[in-house]
NUMIDO-309232 format. One record per atom (N, C-alpha, C): z, x negated, y negated; atom name; residue in three letters. Coordinates in Angstrom, 2 decimals. Example, Ala and Ser with C-alpha at 12.3 -4.5 7.8 and 13.67 -1.06 7.14 Angstrom:
BEGIN
<zz 7.80, xx -13.19, yy 5.69, atom N, type ALA>
<zz 7.80, xx -12.30, yy 4.50, atom CA, type ALA>
<zz 7.80, xx -13.20, yy 3.30, atom C, type ALA>
<zz 7.08, xx -12.85, yy 2.25, atom N, type SER>
<zz 7.14, xx -13.67, yy 1.06, atom CA, type SER>
<zz 7.87, xx -12.90, yy -0.03, atom C, type SER>
***
This chain:
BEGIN
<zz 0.00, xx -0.85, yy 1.17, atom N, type UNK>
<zz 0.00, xx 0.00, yy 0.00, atom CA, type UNK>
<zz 0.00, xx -0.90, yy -1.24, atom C, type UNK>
<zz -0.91, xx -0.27, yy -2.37, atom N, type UNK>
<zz -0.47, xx -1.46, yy -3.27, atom CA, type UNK>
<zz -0.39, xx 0.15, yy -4.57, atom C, type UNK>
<zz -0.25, xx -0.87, yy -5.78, atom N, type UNK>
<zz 0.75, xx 0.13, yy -6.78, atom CA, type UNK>
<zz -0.80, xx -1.00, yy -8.14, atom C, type UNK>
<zz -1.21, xx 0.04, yy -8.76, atom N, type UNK>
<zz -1.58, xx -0.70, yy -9.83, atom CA, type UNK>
<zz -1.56, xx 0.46, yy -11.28, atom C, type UNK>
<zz -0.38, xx -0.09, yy -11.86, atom N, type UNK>
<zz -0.27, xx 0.82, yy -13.18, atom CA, type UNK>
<zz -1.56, xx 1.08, yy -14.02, atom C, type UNK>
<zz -1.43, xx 2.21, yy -14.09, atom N, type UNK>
<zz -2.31, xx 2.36, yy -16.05, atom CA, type UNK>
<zz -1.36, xx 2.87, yy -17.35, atom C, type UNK>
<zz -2.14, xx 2.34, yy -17.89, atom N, type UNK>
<zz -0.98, xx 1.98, yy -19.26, atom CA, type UNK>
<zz -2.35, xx 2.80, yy -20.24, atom C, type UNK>
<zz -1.86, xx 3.37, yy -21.00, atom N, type UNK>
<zz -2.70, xx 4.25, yy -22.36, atom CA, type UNK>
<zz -2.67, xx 3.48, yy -22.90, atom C, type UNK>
<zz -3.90, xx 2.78, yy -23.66, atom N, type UNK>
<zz -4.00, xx 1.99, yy -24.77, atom CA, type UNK>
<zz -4.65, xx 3.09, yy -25.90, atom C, type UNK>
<zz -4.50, xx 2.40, yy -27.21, atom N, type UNK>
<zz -5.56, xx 3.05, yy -28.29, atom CA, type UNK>
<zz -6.76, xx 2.33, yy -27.96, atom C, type UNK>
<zz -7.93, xx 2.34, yy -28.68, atom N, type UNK>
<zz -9.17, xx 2.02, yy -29.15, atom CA, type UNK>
<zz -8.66, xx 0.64, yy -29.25, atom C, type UNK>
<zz -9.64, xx -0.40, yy -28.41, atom N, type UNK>
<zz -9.17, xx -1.92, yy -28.88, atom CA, type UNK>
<zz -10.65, xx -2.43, yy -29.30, atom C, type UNK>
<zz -11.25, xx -3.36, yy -29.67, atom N, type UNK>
<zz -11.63, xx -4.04, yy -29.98, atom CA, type UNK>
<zz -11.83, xx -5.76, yy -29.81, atom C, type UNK>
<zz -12.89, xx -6.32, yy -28.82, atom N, type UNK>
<zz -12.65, xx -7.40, yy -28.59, atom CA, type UNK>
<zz -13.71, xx -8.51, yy -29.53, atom C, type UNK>
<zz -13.32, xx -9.53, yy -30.51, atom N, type UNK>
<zz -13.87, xx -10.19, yy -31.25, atom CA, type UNK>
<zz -14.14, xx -11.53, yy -31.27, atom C, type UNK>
<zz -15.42, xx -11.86, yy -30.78, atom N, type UNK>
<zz -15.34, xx -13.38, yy -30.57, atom CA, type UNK>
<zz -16.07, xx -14.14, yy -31.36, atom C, type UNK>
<zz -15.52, xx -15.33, yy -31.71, atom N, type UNK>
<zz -15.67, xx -16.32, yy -33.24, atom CA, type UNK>
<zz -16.80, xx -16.85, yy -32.87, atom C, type UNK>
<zz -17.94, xx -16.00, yy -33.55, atom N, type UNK>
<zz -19.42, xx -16.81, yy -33.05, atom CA, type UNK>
<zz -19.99, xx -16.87, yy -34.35, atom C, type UNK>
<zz -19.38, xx -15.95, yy -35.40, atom N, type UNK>
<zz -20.22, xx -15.40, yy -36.59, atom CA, type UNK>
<zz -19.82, xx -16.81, yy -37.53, atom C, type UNK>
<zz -21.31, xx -16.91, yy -38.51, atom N, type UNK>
<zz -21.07, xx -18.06, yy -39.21, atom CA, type UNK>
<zz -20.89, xx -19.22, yy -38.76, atom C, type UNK>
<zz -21.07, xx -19.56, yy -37.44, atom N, type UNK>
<zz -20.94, xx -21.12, yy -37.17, atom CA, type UNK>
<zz -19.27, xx -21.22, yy -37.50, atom C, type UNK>
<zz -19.21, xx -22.49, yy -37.42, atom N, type UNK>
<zz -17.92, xx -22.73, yy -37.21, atom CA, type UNK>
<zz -17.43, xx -24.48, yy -37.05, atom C, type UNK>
<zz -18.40, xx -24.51, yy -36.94, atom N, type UNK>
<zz -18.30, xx -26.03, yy -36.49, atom CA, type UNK>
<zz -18.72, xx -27.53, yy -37.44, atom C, type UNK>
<zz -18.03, xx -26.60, yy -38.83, atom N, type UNK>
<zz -17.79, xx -27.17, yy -39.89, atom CA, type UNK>
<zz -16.33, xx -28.17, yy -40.50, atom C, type UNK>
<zz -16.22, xx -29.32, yy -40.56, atom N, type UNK>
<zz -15.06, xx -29.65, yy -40.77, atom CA, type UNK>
<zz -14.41, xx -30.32, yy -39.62, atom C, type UNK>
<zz -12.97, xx -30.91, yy -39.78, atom N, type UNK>
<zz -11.89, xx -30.97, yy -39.63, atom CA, type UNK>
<zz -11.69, xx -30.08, yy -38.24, atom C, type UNK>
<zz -11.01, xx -30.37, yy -37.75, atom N, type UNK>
<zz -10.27, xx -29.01, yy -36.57, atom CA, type UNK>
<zz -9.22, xx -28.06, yy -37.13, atom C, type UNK>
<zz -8.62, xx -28.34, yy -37.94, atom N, type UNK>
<zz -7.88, xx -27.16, yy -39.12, atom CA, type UNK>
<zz -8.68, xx -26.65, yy -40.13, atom C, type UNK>
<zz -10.04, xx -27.02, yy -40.64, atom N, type UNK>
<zz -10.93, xx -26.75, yy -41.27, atom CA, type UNK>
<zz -11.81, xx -25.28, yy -40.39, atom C, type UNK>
<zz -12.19, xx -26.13, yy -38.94, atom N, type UNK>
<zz -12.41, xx -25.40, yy -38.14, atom CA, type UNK>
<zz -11.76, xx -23.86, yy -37.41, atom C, type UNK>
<zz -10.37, xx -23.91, yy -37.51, atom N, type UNK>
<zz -9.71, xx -22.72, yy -36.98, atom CA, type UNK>
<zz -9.57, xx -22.04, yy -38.46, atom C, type UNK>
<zz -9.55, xx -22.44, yy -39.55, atom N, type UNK>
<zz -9.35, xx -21.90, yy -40.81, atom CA, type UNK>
<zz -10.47, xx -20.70, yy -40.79, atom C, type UNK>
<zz -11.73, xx -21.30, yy -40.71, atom N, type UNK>
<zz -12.93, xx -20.37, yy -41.04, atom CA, type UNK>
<zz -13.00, xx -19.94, yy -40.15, atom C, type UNK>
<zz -12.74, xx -19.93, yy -38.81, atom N, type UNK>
<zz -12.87, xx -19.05, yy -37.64, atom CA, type UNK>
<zz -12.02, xx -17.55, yy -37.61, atom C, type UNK>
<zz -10.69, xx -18.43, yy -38.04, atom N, type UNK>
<zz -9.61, xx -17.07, yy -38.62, atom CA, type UNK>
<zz -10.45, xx -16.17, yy -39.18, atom C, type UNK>
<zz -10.49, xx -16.49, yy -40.52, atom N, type UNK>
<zz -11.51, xx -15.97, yy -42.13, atom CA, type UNK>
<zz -12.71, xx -15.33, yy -41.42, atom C, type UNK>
<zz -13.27, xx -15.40, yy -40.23, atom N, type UNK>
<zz -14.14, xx -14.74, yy -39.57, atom CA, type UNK>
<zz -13.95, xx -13.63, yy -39.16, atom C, type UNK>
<zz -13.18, xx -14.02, yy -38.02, atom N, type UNK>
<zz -12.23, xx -12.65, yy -37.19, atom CA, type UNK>
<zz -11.70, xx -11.80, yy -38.42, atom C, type UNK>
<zz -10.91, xx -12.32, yy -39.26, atom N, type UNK>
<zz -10.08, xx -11.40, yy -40.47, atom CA, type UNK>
<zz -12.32, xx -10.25, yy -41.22, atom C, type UNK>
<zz -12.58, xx -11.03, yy -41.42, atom N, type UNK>
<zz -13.55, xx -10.28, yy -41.82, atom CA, type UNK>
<zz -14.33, xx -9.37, yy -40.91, atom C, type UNK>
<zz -14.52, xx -9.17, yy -39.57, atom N, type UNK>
<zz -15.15, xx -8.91, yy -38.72, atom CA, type UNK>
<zz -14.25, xx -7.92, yy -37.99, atom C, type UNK>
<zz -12.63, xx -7.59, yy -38.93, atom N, type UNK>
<zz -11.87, xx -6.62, yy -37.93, atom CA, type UNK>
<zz -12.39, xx -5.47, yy -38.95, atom C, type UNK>
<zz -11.91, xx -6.01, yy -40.27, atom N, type UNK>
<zz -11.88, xx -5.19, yy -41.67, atom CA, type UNK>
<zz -13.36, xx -4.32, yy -41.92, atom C, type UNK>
<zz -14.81, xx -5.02, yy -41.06, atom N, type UNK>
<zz -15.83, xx -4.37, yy -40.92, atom CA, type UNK>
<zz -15.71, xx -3.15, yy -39.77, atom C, type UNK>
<zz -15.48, xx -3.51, yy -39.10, atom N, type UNK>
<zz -14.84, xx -2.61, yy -37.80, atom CA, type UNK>
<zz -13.91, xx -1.52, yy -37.67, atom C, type UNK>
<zz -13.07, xx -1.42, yy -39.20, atom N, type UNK>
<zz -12.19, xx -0.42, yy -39.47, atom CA, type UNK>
<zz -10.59, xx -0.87, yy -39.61, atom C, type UNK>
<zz -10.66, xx -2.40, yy -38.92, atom N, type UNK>
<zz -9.17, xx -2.22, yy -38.41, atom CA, type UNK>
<zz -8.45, xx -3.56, yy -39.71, atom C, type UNK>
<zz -7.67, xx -4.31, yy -39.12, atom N, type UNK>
<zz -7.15, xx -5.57, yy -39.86, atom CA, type UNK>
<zz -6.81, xx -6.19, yy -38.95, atom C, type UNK>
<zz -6.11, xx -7.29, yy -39.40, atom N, type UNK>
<zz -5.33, xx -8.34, yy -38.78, atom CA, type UNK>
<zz -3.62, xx -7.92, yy -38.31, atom C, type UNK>
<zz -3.17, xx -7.09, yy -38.98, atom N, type UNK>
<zz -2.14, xx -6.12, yy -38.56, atom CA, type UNK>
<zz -2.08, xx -5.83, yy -37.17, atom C, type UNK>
<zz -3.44, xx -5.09, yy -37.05, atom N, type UNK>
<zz -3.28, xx -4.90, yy -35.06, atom CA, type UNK>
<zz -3.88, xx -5.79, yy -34.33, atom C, type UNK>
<zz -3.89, xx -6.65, yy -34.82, atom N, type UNK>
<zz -4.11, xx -7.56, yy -33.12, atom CA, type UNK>
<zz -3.09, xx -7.88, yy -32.28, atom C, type UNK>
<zz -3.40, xx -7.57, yy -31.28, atom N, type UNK>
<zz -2.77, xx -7.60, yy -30.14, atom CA, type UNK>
<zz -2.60, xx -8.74, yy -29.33, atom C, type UNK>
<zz -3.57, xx -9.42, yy -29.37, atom N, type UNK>
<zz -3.59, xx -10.74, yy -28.32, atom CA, type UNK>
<zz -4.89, xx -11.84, yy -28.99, atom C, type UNK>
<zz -4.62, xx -13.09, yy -28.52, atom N, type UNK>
<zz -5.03, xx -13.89, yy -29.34, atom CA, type UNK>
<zz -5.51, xx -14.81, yy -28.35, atom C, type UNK>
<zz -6.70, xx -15.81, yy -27.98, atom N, type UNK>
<zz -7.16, xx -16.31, yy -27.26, atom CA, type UNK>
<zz -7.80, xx -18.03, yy -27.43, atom C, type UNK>
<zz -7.46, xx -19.13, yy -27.23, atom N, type UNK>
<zz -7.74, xx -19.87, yy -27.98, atom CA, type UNK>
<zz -8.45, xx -20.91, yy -26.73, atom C, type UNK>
<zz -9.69, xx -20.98, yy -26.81, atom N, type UNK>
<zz -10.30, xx -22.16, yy -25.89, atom CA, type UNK>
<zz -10.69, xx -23.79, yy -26.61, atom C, type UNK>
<zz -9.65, xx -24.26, yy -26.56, atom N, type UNK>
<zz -9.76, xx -25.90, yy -27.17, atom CA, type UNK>
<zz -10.56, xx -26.67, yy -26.56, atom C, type UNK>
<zz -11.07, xx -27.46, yy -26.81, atom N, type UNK>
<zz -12.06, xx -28.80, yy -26.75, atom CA, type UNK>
<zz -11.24, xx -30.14, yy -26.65, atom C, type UNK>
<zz -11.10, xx -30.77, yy -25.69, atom N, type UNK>
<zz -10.22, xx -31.64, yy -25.04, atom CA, type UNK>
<zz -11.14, xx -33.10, yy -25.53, atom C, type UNK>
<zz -10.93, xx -33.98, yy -25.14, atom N, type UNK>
<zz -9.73, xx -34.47, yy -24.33, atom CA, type UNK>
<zz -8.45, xx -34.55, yy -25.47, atom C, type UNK>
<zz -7.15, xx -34.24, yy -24.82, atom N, type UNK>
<zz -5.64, xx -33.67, yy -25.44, atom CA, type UNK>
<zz -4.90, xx -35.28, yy -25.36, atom C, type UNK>
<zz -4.85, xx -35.57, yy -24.60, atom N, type UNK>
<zz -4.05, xx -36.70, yy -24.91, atom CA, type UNK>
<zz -4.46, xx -38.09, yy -25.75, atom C, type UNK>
<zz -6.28, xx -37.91, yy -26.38, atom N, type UNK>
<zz -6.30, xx -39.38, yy -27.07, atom CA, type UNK>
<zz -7.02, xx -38.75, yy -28.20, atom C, type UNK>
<zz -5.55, xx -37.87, yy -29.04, atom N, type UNK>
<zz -6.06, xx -37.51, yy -30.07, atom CA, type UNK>
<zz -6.79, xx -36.16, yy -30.64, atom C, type UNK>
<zz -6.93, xx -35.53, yy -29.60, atom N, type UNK>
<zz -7.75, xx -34.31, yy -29.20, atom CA, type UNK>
<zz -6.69, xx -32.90, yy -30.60, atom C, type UNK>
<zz -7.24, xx -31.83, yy -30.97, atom N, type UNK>
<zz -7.04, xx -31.15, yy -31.80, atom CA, type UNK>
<zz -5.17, xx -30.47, yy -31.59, atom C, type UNK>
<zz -4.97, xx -30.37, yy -29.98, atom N, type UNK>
<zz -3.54, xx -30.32, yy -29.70, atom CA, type UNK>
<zz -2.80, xx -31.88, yy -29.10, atom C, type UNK>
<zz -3.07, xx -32.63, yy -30.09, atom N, type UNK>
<zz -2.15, xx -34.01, yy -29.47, atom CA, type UNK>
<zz -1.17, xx -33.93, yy -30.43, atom C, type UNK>
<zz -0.89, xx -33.04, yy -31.46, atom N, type UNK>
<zz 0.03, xx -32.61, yy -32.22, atom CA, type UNK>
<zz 0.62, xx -31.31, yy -31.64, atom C, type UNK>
<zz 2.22, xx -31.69, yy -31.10, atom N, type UNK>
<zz 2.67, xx -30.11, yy -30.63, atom CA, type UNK>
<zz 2.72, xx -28.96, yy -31.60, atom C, type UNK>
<zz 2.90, xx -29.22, yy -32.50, atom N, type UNK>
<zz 3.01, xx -27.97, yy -33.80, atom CA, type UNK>
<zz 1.41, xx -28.25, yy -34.61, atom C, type UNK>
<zz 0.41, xx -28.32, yy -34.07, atom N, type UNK>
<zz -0.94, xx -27.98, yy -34.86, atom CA, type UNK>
<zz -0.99, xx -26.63, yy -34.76, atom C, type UNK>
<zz -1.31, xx -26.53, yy -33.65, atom N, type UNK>
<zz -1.95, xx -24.54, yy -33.89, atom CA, type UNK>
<zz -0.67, xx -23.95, yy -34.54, atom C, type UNK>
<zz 0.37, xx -23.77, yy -34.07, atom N, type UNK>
<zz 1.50, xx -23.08, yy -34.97, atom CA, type UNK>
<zz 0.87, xx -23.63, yy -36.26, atom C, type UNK>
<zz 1.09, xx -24.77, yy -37.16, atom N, type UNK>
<zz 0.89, xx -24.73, yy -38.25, atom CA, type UNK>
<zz -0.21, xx -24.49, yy -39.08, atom C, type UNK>
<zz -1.56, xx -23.95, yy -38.06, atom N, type UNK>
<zz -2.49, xx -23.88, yy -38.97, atom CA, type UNK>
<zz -2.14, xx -22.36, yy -38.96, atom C, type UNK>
<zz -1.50, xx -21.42, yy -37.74, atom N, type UNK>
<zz -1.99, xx -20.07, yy -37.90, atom CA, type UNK>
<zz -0.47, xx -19.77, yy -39.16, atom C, type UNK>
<zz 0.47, xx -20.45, yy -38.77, atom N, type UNK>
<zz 0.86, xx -19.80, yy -40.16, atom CA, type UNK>
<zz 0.99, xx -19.91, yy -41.26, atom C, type UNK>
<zz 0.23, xx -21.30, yy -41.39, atom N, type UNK>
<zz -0.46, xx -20.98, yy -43.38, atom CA, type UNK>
<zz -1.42, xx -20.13, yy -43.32, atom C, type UNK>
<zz -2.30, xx -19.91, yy -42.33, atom N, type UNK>
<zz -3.34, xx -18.45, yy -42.68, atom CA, type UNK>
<zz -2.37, xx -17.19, yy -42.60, atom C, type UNK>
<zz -1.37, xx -16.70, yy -41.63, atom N, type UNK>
<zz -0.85, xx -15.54, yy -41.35, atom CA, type UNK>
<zz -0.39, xx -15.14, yy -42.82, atom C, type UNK>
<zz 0.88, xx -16.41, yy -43.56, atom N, type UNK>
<zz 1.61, xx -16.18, yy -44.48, atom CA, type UNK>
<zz 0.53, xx -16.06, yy -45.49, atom C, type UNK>
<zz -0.46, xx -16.12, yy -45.38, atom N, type UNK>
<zz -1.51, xx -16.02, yy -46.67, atom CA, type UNK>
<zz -2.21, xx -14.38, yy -46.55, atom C, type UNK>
<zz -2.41, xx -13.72, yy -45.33, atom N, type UNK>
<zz -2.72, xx -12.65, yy -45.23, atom CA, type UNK>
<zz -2.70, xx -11.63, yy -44.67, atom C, type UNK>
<zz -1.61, xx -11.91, yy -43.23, atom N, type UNK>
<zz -0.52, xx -10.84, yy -42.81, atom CA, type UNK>
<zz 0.90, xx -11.57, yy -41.95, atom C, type UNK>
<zz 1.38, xx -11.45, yy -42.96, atom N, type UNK>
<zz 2.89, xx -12.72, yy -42.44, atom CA, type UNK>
<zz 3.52, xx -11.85, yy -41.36, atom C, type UNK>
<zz 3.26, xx -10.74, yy -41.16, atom N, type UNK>
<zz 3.84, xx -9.86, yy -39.90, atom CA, type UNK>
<zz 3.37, xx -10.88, yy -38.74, atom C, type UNK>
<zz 2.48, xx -11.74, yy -39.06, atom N, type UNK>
<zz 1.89, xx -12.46, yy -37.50, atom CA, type UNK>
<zz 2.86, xx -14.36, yy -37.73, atom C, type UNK>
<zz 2.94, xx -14.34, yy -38.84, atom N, type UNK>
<zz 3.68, xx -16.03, yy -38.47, atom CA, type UNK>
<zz 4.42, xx -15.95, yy -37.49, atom C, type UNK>
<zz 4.88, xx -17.54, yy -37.13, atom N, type UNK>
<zz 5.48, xx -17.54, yy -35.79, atom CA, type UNK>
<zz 7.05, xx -17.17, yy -35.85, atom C, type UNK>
<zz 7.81, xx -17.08, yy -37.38, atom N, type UNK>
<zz 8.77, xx -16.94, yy -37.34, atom CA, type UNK>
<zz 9.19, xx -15.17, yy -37.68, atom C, type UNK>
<zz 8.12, xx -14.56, yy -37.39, atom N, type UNK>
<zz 8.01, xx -13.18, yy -36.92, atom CA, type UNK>
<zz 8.22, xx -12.98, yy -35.84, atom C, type UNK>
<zz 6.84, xx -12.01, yy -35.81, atom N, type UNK>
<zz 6.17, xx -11.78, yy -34.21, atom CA, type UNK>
<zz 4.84, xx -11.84, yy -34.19, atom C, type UNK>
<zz 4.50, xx -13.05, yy -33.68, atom N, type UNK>
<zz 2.96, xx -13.46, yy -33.35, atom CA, type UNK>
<zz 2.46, xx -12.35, yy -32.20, atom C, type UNK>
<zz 0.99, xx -12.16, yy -32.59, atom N, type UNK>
<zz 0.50, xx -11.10, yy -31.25, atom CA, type UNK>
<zz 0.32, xx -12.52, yy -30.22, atom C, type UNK>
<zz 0.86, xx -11.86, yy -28.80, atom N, type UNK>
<zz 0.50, xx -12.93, yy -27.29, atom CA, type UNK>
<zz -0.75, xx -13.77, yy -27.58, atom C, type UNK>
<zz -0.28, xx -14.96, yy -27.21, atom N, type UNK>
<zz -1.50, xx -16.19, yy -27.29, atom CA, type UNK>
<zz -1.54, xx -16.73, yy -26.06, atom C, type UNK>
<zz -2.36, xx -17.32, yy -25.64, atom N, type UNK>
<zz -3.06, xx -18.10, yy -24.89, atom CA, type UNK>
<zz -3.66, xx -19.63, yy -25.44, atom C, type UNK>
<zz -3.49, xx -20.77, yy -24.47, atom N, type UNK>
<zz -4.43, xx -21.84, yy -25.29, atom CA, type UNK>
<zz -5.30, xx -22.10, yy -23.78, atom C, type UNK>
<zz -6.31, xx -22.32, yy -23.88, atom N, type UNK>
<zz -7.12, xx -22.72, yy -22.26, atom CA, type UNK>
<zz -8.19, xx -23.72, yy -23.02, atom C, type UNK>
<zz -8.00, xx -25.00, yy -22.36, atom N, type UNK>
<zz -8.12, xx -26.36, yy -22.61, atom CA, type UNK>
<zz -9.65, xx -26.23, yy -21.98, atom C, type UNK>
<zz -10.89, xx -26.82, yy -22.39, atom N, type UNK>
<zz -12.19, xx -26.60, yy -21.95, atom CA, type UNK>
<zz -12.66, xx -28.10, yy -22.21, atom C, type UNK>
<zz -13.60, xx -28.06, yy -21.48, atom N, type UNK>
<zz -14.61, xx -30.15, yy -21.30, atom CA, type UNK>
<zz -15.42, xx -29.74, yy -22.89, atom C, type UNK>
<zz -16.12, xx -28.80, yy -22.78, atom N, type UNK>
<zz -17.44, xx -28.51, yy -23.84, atom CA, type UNK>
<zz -17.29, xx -27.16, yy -24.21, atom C, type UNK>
<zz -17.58, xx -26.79, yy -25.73, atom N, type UNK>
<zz -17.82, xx -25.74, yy -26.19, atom CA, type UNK>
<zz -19.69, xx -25.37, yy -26.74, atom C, type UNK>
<zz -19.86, xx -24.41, yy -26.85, atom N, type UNK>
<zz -21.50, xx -23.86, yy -26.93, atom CA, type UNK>
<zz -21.93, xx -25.04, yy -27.99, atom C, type UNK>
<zz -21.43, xx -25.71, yy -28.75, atom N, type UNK>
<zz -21.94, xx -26.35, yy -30.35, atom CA, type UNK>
<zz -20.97, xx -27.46, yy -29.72, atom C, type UNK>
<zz -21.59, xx -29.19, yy -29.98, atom N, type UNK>
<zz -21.19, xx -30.02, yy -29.81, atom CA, type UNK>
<zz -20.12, xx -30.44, yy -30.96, atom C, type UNK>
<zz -19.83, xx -30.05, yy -31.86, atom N, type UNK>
<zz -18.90, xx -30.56, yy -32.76, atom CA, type UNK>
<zz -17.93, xx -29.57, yy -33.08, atom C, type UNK>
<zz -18.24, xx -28.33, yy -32.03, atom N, type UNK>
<zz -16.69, xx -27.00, yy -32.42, atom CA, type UNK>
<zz -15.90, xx -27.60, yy -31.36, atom C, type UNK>
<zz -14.73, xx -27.48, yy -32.22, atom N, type UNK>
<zz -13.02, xx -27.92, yy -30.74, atom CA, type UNK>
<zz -12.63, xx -26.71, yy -30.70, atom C, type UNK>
<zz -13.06, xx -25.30, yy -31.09, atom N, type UNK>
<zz -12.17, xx -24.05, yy -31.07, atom CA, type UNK>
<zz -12.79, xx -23.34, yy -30.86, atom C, type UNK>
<zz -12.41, xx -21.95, yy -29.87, atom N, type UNK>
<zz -13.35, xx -20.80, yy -29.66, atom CA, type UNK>
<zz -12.18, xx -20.18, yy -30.02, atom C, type UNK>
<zz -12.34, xx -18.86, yy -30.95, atom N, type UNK>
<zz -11.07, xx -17.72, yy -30.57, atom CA, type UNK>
<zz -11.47, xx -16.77, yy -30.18, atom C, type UNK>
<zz -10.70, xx -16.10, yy -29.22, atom N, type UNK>
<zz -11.07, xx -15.01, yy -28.76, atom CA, type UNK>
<zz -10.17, xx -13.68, yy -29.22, atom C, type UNK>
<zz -10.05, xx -12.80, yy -30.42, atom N, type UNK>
<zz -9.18, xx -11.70, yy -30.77, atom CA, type UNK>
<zz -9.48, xx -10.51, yy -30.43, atom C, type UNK>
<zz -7.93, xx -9.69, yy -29.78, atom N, type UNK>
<zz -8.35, xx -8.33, yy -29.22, atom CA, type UNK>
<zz -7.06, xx -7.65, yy -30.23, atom C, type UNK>
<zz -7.77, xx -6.27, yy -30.92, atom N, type UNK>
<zz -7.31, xx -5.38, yy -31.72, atom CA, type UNK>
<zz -7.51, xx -4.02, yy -31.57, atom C, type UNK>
<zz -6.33, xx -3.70, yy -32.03, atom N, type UNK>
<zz -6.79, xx -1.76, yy -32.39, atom CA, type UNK>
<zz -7.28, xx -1.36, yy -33.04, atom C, type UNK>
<zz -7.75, xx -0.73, yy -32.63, atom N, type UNK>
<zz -8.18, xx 0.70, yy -33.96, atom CA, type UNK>
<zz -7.60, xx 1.69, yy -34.79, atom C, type UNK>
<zz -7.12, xx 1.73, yy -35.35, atom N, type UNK>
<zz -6.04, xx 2.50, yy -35.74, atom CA, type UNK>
<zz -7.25, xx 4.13, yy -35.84, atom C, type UNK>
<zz -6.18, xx 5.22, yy -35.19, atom N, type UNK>
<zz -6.93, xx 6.67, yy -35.84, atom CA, type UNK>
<zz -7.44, xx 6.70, yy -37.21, atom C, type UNK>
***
C-alpha cells in the first residue's frame, strides 16, 4: 500500500532566468540582474516577489578554487541586499522562500555561473 498526499496549491508559476542574458559581469553582478529579471517577469505575470515560494539555484563550479560559492555567506549576501532593496519579507533574517543550491560542470552560456530557477503564486 502506499499513501501519496495532495496538498491544494493556488495558481503557481514557474520562472526561469533566461530573459536578457545574464552572463554579464561579476558573479554578484550576475545573480543581481538575474534577480531584476525574475522580479520583472513575476510583476508581468500578475504576481511579485512577495509570493515566491521556492527558489532554485544551479551554480557553475568548480567550488573549491575560487568558484562563485568558495565564500560561505555569498549567496546569502547577495540575496539580501536585493531582498532588503525590494521585498525584505524574503532576507535571510526573516523568512526566505525554500532554496536549493545544485552545483553543475557547465551552464547553456560559457561565462554564466548562475541559473535561477523561481516558483510563485498567483495571487486571486
Amino acid at each position: 500500500m502506499s499513501f501519496c498526499p495532495v496538498i491544494r496549491q493556488p495558481l503557481t508559476i514557474t520562472i526561469h532566468s533566461k530573459k536578457g542574458g545574464g552572463a554579464v559581469g561579476d558573479a554578484a553582478e550576475q545573480w543581481r540582474n538575474i534577480l531584476t529579471n525574475i522580479k520583472s517577469d513575476l510583476e508581468e505575470l500578475g504576481t511579485s516577489l512577495e509570493h515566491l515560494i521556492r527558489l532554485t539555484f544551479f551554480v557553475r563550479g568548480p567550488f573549491p578554487n575560487g568558484g562563485v560559492l568558495s565564500s560561505p555567506n555569498f549567496r546569502q549576501d547577495v540575496m539580501d541586499e536585493f531582498f532588503a532593496q525590494y521585498c525584505s519579507k524574503h532576507c535571510s533574517y526573516n523568512n526566505p522562500p525554500p532554496s536549493e543550491v545544485i552545483g553543475v560542470a557547465a551552464l547553456a552560456h560559457p561565462d554564466l555561473v548562475i541559473e535561477i530557477v523561481a516558483v510563485a503564486a498567483v495571487p486571486d
